[in-house]
N, C-alpha and C positions, 0 to 999 in steps of 0.2 A: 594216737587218738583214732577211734572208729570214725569212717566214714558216714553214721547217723550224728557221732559229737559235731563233726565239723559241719555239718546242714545245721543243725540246731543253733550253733556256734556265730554261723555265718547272718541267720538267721537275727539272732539277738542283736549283732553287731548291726544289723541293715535297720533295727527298729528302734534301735537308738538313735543312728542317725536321722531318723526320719522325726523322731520326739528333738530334737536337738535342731533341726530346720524347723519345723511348726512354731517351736517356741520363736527363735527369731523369726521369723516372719510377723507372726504373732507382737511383737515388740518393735516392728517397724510402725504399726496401726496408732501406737503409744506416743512415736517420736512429735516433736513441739517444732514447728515451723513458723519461719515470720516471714509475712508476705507484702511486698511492695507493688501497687500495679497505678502505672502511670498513664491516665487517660487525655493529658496534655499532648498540645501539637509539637514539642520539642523531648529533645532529650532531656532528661534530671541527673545527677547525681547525687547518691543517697549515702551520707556518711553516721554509721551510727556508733561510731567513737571507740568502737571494739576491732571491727573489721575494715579491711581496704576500703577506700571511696569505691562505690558501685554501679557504673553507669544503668539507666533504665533508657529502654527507648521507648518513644512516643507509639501506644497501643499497645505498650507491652508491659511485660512485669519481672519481678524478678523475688526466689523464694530462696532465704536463708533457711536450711534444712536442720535439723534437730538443735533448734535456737530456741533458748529461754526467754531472757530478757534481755533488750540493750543496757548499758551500765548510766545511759543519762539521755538527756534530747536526743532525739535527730535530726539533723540538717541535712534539708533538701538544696542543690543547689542548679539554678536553672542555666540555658544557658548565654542569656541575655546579663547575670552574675548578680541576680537576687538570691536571696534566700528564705527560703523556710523554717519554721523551727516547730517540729511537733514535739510539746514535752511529753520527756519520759519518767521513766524509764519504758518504752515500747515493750510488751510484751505477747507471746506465742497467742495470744486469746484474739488477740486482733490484729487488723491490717493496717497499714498505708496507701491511702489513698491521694495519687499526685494528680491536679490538676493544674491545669495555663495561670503559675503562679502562688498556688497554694498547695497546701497536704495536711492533711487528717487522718488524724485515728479512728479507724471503724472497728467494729466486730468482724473477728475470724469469719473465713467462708464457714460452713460446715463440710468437714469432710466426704466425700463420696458425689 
């Protein structure tokens, strides 16, 4: 192979690459996030019947990463051993909103 094929070669091969990162990156923008944020003075834990129970702590939040829906309620669980129960199925379009004894479903942040 002449040393002009392998420039060319090398070339193609480098702008592939780069068409092949764009797109995922590109497809990270798409991923479906469900968001938990806990504005209560205690810890919560958030079970939502698919995944591990999930501590949240007080002022904080916590983001299930390219999650659709849950498969049914969620239970909040506080840590005085009340519960919450936001029906579901929860999904990617909105959040959870845990407060001193309750939680609700809101609309998604918007991204950015």
């Amino acid at each position: 192979m002449s040393v002009m094929r392998m420039v060319r070669a090398s070339r193609a091969g480098q702008l592939a690459t780069a068409v092949v990162i764009a797109a995922a990156l590109a497809g990270c923008g798409s991923q479906k996030n469900l968001e938990f944020e806990n504005l209560g003075p205690g810890v919560a834990v958030v079970d939502t019947g698919d995944q591990s129970p999930t501590s949240v702590n007080p002022d904080g939040g916590v983001v299930f990463l390219d999650y659709e829906c849950t498969p049914g309620d969620v239970t909040v669980r506080f840590e005085d051993g009340t519960l919450a129960v936001v029906p579901g199925p929860v999904c990617s379009d909105q959040r959870v909103v845990i407060r001193d004894g309750d939680a609700t479903a809101r609309p998604a942040r918007e991204p950015g």
